[in-house]
C-alpha positions as CSV (number, residue, x, y, z in Angstrom):
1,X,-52.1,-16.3,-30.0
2,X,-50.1,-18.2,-27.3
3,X,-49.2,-16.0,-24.2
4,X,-45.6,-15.8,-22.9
5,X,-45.2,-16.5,-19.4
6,X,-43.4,-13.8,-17.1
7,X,-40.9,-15.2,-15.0
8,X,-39.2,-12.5,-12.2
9,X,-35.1,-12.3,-13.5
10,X,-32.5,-13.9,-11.8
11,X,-30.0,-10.9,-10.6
12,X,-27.0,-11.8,-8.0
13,X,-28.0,-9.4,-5.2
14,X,-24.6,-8.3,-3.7
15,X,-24.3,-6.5,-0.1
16,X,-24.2,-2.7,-0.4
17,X,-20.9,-2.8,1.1
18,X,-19.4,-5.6,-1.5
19,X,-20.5,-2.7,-4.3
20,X,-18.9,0.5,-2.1
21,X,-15.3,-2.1,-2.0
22,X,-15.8,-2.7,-5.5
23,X,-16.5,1.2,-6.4
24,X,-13.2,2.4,-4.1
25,X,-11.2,-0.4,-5.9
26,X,-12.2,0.7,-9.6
27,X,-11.7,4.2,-8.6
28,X,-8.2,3.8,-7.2
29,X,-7.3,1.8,-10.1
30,X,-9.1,4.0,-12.6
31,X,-6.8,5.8,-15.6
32,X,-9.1,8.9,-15.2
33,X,-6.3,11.8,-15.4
34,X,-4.6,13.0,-18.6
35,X,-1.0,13.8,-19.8
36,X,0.3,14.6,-23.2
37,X,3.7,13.6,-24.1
38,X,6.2,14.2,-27.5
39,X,7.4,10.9,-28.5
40,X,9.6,10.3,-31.9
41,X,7.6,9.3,-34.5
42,X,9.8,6.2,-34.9
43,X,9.7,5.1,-31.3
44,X,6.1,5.2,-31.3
45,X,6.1,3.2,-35.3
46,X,8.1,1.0,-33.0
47,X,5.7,0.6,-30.1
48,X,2.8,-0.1,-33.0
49,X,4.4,-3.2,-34.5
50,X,5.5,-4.3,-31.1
51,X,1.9,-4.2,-29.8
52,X,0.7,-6.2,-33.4
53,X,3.2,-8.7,-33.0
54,X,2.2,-9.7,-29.6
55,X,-1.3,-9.8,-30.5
56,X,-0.8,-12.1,-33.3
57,X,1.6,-14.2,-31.0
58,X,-1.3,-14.2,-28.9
59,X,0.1,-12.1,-26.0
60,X,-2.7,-9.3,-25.2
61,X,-1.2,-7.8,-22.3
62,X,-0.8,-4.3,-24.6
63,X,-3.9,-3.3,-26.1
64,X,-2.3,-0.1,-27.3
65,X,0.8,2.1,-27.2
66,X,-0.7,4.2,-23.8
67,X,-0.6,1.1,-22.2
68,X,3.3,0.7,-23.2
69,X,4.0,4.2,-22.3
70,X,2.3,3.5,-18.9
71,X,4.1,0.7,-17.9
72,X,7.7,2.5,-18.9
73,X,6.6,5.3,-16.4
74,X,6.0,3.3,-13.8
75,X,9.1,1.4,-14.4
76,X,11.3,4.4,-14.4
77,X,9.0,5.7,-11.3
78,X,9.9,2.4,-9.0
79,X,13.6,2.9,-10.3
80,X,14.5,1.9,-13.7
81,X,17.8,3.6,-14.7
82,X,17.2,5.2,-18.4
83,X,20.1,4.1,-20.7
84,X,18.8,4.7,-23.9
85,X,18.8,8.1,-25.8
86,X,16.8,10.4,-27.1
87,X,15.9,10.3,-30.9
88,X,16.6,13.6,-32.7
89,X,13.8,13.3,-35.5
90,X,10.4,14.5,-35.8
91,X,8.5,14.1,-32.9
92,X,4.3,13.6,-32.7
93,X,2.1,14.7,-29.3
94,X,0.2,11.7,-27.9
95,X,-2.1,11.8,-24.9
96,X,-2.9,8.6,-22.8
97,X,-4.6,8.6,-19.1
98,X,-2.8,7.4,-16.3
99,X,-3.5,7.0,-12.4
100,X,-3.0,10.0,-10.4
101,X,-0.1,8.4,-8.6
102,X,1.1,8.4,-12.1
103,X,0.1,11.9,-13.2
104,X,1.4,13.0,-9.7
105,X,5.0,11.8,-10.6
106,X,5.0,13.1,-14.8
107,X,4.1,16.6,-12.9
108,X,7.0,16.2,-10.5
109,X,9.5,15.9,-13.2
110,X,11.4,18.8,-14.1
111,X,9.3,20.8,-17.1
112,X,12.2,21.0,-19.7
113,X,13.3,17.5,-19.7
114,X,9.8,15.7,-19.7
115,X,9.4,14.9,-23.1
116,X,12.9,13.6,-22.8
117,X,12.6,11.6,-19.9
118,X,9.7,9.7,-21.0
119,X,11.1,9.3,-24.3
120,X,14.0,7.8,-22.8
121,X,12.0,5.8,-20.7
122,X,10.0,4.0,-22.9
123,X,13.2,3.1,-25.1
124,X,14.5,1.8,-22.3
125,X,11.3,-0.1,-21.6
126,X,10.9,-1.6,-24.7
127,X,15.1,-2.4,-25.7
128,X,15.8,-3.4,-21.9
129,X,12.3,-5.0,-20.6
130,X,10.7,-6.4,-23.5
């Protein structure tokens, strides 16, 4: 029976203060807070095909529709003005993580008009930015 040699692993040994940058980065950037949001059923049809026809263009900068929904908060948070309107068909809940930067400005928006304002946001996104 031949005998395999055991040879110590190669591991990149990084400082313990690279790993504590790295950790503080991840965490500041982490989506680790939740919000739930009513979105029109054909807005968010809409935000599916959009996200399939970049991927088979090859653009993979949207994985998924949170990441669209994202991006249109943070637009309207840093100032995009909303100038389309809110659908008036069926609407569907859908949850997605954001930053709490993020999940600090959804909470500061007034409570009757958030599913509005995000609806409106992400229209606005997608027929304005896209």
């Amino acid at each position: 029976m031949r005998k395999i040699k055991k040879t110590p692993s190669t591991r990149a040994v990084l400082d313990k203060n690279n790993v504590a940058d790295d950790c503080i980065y991840h965490e500041k950037q982490s989506n680790k807070y939740k919000i739930t949001v009513r979105l029109s059923v054909l807005l968010i049809d809409t935000l599916k095909n959009i996200i399939i026809s970049n991927k088979v263009g090859g653009n993979f900068e949207y994985t998924n529709t949170s990441d669209l929904i994202r991006n249109a908060l943070d637009a309207y948070k840093n100032g995009m003005t909303l100038i389309a309107q809110r659908a008036k068909d069926e609407k569907k809940e859908t949850s997605l993580r954001v930053t709490q930067e993020l999940k600090e400005f959804y909470s500061s928006l007034p409570k009757n008009a958030k599913s509005e304002i995000i609806e409106r946001a992400v229209s606005t996104y997608i027929n304005h930015r896209l």
